[in-house]
C-alpha positions, 0 to 999 in steps of 0.5 A: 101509641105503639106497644112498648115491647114488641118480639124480635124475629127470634121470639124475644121481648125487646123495647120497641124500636119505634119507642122514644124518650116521651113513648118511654116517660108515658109508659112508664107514668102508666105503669107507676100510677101517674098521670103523663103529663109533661111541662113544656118549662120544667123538664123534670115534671113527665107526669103527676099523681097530685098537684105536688107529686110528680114523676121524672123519668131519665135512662141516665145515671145519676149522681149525688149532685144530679139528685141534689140538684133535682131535690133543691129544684123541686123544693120542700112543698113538692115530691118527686118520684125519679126512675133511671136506669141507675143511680149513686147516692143513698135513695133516702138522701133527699127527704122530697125525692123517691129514687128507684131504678128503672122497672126490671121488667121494663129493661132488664129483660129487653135490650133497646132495638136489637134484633141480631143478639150478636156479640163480639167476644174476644178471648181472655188473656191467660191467668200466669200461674202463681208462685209454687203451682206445678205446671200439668205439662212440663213438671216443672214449677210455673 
């Protein structure tokens, strides 16, 4: 398998191109101590520790009724570690799942395939003045 991060032409550590979804789950069960191995019938199980721990990883948000979904599905005899790039719900709302944002040092530090680092900025629209400020201009109140 290709390395997960790789340097763009500029020296800087991005995710590799070449990775996919499974090269993602793979590097990530390894770097969470699980095993990757993922069920061809349950699309939340990426990889397991035991044979009632598993792992779930997504780069989507998830929501409460996305984590209460996960939570009834794996049900109260499982566990279930679940990283994503982020989440809205209280991580300890659901005594099966442990909920945690994808490592920072797999997406903070790296952007996802690019290599140019150009950026369209546009400029701001100017603040009005507010009631009583004097102008630096005119003298006049703005």
């Amino acid at each position: 398998a290709p390395s997960l991060l790789e340097k763009d032409k500029w020296g800087n550590w991005v995710i590799n191109r070449d990775y996919n979804a499974a090269m993602l789950a793979e590097a990530l069960c390894k770097l969470e101590g699980f095993t990757y191995a993922p069920s061809d019938a349950v699309y939340w199980q990426h990889g397991h520790s035991t044979e009632r721990d598993f792992v779930y990883v997504t780069t989507a948000s998830l929501t409460h009724e996305q984590l209460q979904q996960l939570a009834d599905e794996v049900g109260p005899d499982r566990s279930l570690l679940v990283l994503c790039t982020a989440f809205r719900a209280r991580a300890d709302a659901y005594p099966n799942l442990t909920v945690k944002k994808i490592p920072g040092q797999v997406l903070s530090r790296c952007e996802w395939g690019h290599d140019d680092y150009s950026l369209q900025v546009e400029n701001l629209p100017k603040e009005p003045p507010k009631p009583g400020q004097q102008s630096l201009f005119d003298g006049e109140e703005g």
